[in-house]
N, C-alpha and C positions, 0 to 999 in steps of 0.2 A: 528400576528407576535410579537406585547408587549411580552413582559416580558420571550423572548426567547434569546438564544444566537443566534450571529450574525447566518448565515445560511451559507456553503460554498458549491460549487457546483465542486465535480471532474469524473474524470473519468480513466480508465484505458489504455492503447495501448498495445495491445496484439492478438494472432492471435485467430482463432475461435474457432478453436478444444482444442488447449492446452490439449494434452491426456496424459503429462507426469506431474509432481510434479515442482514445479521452484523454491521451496526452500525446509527449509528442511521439515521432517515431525515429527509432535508434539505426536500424536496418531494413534495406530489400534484396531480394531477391526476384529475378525477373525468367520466366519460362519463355521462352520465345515461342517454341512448340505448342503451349496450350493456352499462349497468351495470358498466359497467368500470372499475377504479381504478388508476389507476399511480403508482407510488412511485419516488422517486430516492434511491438508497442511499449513503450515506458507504461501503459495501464496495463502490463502483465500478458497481454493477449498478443497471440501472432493470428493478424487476419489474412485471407486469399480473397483475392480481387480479379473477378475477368475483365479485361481491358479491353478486348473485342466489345464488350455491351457497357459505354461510357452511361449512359441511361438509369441502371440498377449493376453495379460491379461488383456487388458484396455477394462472396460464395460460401464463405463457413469462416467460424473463427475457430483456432486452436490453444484452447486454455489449462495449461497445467501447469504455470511458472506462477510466482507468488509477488513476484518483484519486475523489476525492469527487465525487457527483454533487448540484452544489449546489442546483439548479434547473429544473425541465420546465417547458413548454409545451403545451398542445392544440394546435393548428391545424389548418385548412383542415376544420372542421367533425368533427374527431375520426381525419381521414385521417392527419394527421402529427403528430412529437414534437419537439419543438425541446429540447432540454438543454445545460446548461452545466455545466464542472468543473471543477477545480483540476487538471485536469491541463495546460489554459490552451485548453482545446478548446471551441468549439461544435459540437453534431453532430445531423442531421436524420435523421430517423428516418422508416420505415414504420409508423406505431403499429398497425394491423391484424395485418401479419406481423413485425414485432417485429423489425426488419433495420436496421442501421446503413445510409443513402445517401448520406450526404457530411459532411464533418469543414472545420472552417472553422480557420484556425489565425494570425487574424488578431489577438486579443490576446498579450499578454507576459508575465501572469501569470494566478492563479486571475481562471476567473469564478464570478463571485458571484450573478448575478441577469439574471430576464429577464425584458423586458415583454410586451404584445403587445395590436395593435390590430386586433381581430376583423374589422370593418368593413375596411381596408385590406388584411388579410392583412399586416401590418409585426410584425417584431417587434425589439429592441431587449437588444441583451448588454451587463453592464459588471461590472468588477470593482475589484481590486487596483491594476491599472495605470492606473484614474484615468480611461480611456476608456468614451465610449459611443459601440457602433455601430449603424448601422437598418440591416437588413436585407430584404429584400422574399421573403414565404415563398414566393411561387410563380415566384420564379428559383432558391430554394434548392432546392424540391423537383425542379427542371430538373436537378440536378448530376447527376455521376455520379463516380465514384471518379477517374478520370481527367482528367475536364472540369470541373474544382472553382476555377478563378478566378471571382470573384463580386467586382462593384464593390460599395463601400459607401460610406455617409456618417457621419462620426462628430459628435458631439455635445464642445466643449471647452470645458474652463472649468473643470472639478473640479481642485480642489487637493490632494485626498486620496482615499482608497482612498473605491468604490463599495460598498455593501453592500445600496442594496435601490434598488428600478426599479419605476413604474408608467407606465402608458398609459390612456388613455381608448379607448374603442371604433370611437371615429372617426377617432381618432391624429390629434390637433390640439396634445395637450397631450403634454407627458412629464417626467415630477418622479424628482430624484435624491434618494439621501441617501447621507449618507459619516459620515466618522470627523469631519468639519469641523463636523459639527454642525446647518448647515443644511442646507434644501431648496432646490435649483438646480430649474428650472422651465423648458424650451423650450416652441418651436413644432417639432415634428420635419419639417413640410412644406417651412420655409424654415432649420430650425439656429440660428434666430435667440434667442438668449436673453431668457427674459424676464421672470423675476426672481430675486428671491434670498429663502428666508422663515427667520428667524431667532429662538429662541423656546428648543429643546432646549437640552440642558446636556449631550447624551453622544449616541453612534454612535446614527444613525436607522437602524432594523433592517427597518421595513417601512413600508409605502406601498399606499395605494389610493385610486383615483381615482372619482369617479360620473360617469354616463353620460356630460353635457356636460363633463364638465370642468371645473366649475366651483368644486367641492368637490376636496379632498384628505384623508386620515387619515393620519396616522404615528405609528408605533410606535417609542419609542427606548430604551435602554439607561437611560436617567435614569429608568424607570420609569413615563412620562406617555404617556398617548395625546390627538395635541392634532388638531383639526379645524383645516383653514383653508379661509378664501375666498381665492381666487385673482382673483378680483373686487375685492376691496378689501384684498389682498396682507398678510394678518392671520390670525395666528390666533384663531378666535371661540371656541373654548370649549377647556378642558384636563380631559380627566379622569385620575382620580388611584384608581383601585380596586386598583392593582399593586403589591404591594412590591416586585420586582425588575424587572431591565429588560422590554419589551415587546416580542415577538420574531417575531407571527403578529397577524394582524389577518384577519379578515372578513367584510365587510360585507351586510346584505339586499339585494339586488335597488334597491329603492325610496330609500336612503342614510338611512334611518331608523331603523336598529341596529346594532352591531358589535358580534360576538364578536371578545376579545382573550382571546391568552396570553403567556405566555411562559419566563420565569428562573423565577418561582415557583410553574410547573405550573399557578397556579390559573387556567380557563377561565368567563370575565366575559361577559355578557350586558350592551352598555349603551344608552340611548334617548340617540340622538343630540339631541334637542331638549331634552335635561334633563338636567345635567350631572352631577347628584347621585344618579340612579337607574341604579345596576347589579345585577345576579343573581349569584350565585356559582352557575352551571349546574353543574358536575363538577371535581372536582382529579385530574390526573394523576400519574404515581406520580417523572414526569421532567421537564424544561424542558420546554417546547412550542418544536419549530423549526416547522411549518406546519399548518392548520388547510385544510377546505375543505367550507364548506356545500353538501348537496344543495339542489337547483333550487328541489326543495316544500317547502327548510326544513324537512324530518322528521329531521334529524338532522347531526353534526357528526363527520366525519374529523380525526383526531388522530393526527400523527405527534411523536416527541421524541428526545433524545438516547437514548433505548432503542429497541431493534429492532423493538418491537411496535407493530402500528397497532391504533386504536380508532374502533369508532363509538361515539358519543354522542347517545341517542337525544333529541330535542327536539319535546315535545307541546305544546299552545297554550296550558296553565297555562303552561308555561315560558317559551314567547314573550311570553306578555300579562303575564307578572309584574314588567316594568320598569315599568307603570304602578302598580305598588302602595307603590313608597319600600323601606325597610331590610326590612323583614317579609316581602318575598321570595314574598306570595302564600304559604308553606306552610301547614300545619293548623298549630297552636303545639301546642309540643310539653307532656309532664306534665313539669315540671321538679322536682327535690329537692333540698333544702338542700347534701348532701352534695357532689355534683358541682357544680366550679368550673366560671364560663361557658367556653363550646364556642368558639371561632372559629367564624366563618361553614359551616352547614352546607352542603353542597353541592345543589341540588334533585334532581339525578340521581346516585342512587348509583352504581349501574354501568353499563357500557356494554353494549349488547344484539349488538357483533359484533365479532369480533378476531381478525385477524391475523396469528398469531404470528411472531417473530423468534426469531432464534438468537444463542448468547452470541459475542461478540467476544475476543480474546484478547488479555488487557490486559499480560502480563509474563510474560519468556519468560528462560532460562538456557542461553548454549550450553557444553557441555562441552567437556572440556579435548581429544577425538578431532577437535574442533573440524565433527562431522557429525550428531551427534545436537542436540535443542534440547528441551529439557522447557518445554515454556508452561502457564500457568495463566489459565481465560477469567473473563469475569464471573459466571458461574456457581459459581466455586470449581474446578470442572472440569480438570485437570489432563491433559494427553495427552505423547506423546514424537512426535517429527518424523527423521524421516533426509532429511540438505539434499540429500546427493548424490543419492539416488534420487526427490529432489522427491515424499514420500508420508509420510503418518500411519501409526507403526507402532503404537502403544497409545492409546487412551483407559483410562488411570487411574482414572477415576471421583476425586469430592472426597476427597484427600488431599493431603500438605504437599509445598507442592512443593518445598522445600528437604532434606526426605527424601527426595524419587524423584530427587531428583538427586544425592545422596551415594550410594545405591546404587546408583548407573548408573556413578560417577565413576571416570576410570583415571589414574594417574599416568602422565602421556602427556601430550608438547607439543607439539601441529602449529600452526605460524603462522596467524593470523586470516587465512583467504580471502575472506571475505563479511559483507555486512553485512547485519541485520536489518530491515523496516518493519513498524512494525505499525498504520499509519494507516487500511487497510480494515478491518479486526478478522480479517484471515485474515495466514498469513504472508509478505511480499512480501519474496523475496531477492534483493540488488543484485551483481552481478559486477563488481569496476569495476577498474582500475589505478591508482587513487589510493594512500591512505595503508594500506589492504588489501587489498595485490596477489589476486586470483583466481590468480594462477600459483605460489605461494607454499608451496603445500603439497606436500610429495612426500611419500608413504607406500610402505610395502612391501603391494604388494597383497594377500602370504600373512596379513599381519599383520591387515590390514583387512577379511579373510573377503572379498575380492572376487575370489579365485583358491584352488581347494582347497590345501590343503597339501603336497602333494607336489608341487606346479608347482617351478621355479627360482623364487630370490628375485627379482622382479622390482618395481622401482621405477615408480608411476605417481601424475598429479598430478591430484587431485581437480577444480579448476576444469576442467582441460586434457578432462578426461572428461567433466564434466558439460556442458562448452560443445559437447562434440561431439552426446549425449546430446539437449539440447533443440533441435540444428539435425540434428539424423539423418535427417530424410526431407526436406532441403534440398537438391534436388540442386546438384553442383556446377556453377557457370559454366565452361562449354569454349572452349576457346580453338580457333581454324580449324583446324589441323593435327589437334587431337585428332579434328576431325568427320570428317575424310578419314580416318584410320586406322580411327572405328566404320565409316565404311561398309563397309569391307574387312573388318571381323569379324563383318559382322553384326546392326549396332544396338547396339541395348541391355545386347548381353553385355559391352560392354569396361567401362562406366558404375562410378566406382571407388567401392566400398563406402563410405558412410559410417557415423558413428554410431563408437560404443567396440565393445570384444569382451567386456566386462564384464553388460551394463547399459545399461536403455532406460529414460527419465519415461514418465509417464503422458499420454496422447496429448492427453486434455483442458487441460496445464498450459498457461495463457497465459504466453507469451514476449513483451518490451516491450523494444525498443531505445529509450534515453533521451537526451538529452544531461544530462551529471553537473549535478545539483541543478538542470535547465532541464525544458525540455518534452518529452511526448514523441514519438519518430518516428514507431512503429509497434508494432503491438501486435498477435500472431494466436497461434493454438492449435498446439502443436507438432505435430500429427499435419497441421494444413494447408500445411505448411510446402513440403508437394511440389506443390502446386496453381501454376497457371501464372501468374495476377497475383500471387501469393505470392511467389513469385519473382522477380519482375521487381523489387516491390518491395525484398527481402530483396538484391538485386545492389546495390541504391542504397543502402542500411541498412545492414546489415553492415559495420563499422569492419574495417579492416585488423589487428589485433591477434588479432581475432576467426576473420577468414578466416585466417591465420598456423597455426592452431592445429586449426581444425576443415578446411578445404580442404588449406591445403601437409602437412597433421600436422608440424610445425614443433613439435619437442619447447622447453617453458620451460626457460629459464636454471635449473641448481641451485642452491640456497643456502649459502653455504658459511661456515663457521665458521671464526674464528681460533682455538688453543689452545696449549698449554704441556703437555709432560709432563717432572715433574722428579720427582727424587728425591725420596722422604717426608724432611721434616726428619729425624725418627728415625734415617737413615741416616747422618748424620753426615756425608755427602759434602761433602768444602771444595769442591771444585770441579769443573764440568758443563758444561756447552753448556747454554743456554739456546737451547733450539731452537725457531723458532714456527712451529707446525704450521697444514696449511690444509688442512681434507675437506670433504663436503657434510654438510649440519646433519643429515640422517639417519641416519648413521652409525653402526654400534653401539658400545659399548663393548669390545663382546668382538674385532672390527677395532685397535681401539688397542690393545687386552692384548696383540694378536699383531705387533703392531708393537714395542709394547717388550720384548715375549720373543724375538723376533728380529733385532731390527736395533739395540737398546740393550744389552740383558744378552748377545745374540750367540747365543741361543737355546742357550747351556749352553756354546757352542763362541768362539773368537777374533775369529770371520769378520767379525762384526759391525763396521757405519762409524758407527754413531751416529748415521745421518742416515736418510734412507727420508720421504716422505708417504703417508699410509692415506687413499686418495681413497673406498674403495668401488668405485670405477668399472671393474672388472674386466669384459669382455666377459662376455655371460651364454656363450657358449659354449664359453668358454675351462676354466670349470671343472671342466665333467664327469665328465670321466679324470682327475680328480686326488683320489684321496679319502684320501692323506697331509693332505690342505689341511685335512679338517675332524679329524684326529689333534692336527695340528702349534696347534689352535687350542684344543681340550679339553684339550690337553697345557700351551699358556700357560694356561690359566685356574686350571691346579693351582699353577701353580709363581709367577704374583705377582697382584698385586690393584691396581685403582687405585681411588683418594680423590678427593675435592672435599669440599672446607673439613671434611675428616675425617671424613665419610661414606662411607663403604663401596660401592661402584657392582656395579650389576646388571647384570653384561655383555649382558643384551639391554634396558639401555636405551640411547637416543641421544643425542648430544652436544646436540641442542636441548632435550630434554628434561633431563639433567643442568642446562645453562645455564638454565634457565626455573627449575628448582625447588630445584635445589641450591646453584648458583653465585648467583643471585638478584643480577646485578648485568650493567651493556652493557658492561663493559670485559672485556680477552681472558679464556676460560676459561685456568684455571689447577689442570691434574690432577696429581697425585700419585703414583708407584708404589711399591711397596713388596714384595719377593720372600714369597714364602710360605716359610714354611719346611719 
């Protein structure tokens, strides 16, 4: 574990199927052959859609990225799937059976973009980190989970972050764009650079190449889509149809039209040989992030920052309308005074196939139990979440979410354990030991309804249980000695139970060991967690903090609070011990009353030393046979009362809680007593 970034351990809550998209989507990829369309989801998933059956089109989803999936690939004639993501991963895919076969983890930050040269079978990743590398697809589809070193050649020269990648079909050519503004230009056979074209005023977002190589488009942020020759290293014509940036480009077959989108949803039709002739085809309802013509040109896939994909159907009025100028080919319309001119109408109102996505969940409230979370999606949609048992307890239906969260709210303080992501639009929880300890929470399990009520008060820590929880069917690593003693018992009977006595996650949640704010290591389903490469991996994976807790069961450090009990001013005492008391932050009140009914005021009697600490920490077994203990405690609660800043305390609340809501300050708590009379 030296010389690694710290390790964090999260997971996701989410249902099992998940058959629609939950955010937006970044990429497709369209099979003509099997009719088949695959999308790459910002919620981590690339799903496969048959478009032959508009009715039910959800075929499988393919999930082993952690992050955003920025970019697909076709390859090897529709056999395989090349993708790229922010989670800094490239990974090769079965596209038939839908299976992750090898994960490349040779960038250092998100990738952003992938080319690829049909003819060569090459394809080419770059991102964030300024690198470009070629990779050879039919050594990649060689790999195997184990045998995954793969030489590469990288492409240098970028000064700034990658955001969009083309290749020609021959993979002779290969054009970058970045934040820099220009287009960088190789030869991917020899790495040799070979130009530089300069023209944009803002981030180049896309890129396409024709056949030879001869020709380039790009899409940028400045809102232009400019052609160049690479031939005479210029840009030849600019067109300017877009009010906002350019985000999605694609071209005919023949490089003699280009559908563009982008920032302002609207989808442009334009005659590459006449700069001034575009169609306003369809306006979508979001940005346009990728676009991808069918073969025969009958129509246009549209995906955007919303979770829904679109077809756009395009007949030959539509096609042949760039030769007509502004007038767009429609019938003209009966116009009336009344109504002020339209903006550009679009020629295709609606789209003839779609998709559907599901809402993403944009803002989310955890309560003060610090285990329930109320989110509200894009929808309005408002559900309730339990972190500990990783599962959705309620859908709300649209209502405020700032009212299902006052009625849920308890006056109760447990330390922040976890933090929230909501970068997929599902909820991704981080366990980590940074500035939000995961061990930070102890609760009384009777109090937390995770043990019936009549159990012993029994203290347990919410991370310490759910770590065990999502490694439960993890078996443990044995060590030689242990194997010699199963043989003598038998096998499998000695094998030490894991998991809590509480409480199991749901078998489908993905599990992602990360390094903090880096890349990630590994990622599987909790329920595979006892399969045999699972494991191998998981001995490599698993941070020692982690093992500590869920193998040694290595109970977490308590938290413990400073405090003060003094006399109420009102008491008029000149003079006291300033005594500074140390328990764990759980502690109740009614623990302290029985400490200054006993060991201050002398519990009626002389005996008392004025001194004593109220740890809590009494052996659970010691109390049993004592049932003076819970007399001697209803008896202080009659006879005095403790303050903080002259409030009145509810002996079953806790000193963290007091300190959180009462004391409202990081310097020692400072309580009060005051006898009843």
């Amino acid at each position: 574990m030296s010389g690694r970034r710290k390790v964090q351990v999260s997971f996701v809550i989410r249902e099992e199927g998940e058959r629609c998209h939950r955010a937006g989507v970044n990429s497709l990829q369209y099979d003509h052959n099997l009719k088949r369309l695959y999308s790459a989801g910002r919620d981590s998933i690339i799903r496969i859609w048959n478009v032959g059956n508009p009715k039910e089109p959800y075929l499988q989803s393919m999930e082993h990225h952690t992050d955003w999936v920025n970019d697909i690939q076709l390859c090897c004639g529709g056999k395989n799937i090349i993708s790229a993501s922010s989670d800094t991963t490239v990974k090769v895919w079965n596209a038939h059976k839908g299976f992750c076969m090898s994960t490349l983890r040779t960038h250092k930050d998100y990738v952003k973009a992938l080319a690829y040269a049909r003819d060569r079978e090459q394809v080419a990743s770059a991102g964030l980190d300024k690198a470009i590398f070629l990779w050879d697809v039919n050594t990649l589809t060689a790999l195997t989970a184990s045998n995954n070193t793969v030489t590469t050649s990288s492409l240098n020269g970028n000064k700034d972050s990658i955001y969009s990648l083309a290749m020609n079909p021959a993979g002779t050519v290969i054009v970058s764009g970045s934040t820099e503004k220009v287009l960088r230009v190789w030869d991917p056979r020899t790495c040799a650079k070979l130009m530089k074209l300069k023209g944009h005023t803002d981030n180049v977002k896309a890129l396409v190449l024709n056949r030879d190589g001869t020709q380039c488009l790009s899409g940028s942020s400045d809102g232009t889509v400019r052609l160049w020759s690479l031939g005479q290293q210029r840009c030849i014509a600019t067109f300017s149809c877009h009010q906002e940036g350019v985000w999605a480009l694609q071209p005919n077959e023949a490089f003699t039209q280009v559908v563009s989108s982008g920032r302002d949803a609207n989808i442009f039709l334009t005659d590459l040989r006449q700069s001034d002739r575009h169609s306003l085809i369809c306006r979508e309802s979001s940005p346009v992030l990728r676009m991808v013509l069918t073969p025969d040109m009958a129509g246009v896939w549209v995906a955007t920052s919303d979770s829904t994909i679109r077809h756009w159907p395009l007949n030959n009025r539509v096609l042949s309308s760039v030769g007509v100028g502004v007038g767009e080919g429609a019938p003209p319309k009966e116009t009336s005074t009344s109504v002020p001119p339209t903006p550009q109408q679009p020629m295709v109102a609606e789209p003839d196939n779609i998709i559907r996505g599901g809402p993403s969940i944009r803002s989310y409230s955890i309560l003060n139990d610090k285990r329930q979370i109320v989110t509200r999606d894009t929808e309005g949609g408002v559900a309730v979440y339990d972190v500990l048992k990783a599962c959705k307890l309620a859908d709300l239906g649209n209502v405020d979410l700032e009212q299902a969260v006052e009625q849920r709210q308890q006056t109760v303080f447990v330390p922040n354990w976890f933090t929230v992501d909501l970068k997929t639009g599902m909820l991704t929880i981080h366990l980590g030991q940074d500035e939000n300890d995961c061990l930070s929470a102890w609760v009384s399990a009777r109090e937390t309804g995770l043990a019936p009520n009549e159990t012993l008060e029994q203290k347990v820590n919410y991370g310490g249980l759910l770590l065990q929880a999502l490694l439960e069917h993890w078996p443990r690593p044995y060590t030689l000695d242990e194997e010699s003693d199963m043989d003598s018992q038998g096998g499998q009977s000695a094998r030490q139970g894991t998991g809590n006595e509480y409480f199991s996650v749901p078998g489908h949640t993905p599990v992602i060991f990360s390094e903090v704010g880096g890349r990630t290591l590994y990622r599987l389903l909790a329920r595979d967690a006892g399969g045999e490469t699972e494991g191998v991996l998981l001995n490599e994976t698993v941070p020692a903090w982690v093992v500590d807790i869920v193998v040694e069961k290595k109970l977490p450090k308590f938290i413990k609070v400073t405090f003060f009990v003094l006399p109420h001013p009102t008491l008029g005492y000149k003079t006291f011990k300033r005594e500074r008391l140390i328990a764990n932050d759980f502690l109740q009140i009614r623990k302290v009353i029985e400490h200054v009914y006993e060991k201050v005021m002398n519990g009626g009697s002389e005996a008392g030393s004025g001194a004593g600490t109220p740890t809590g920490e009494r052996s659970h077994g010691g109390d049993t046979g004592r049932p003076d203990r819970e007399e001697s405690s209803s008896l202080a609660e009659e006879r005095v009362e403790l303050l903080c800043n002259d409030t009145t305390l509810d002996p079953n609340m806790d000193l963290r809680t007091v300190k959180h809501f009462i004391w409202k300050s990081g310097s020692d708590l400072v309580l009060h007593y005051r006898p009843l009379r």
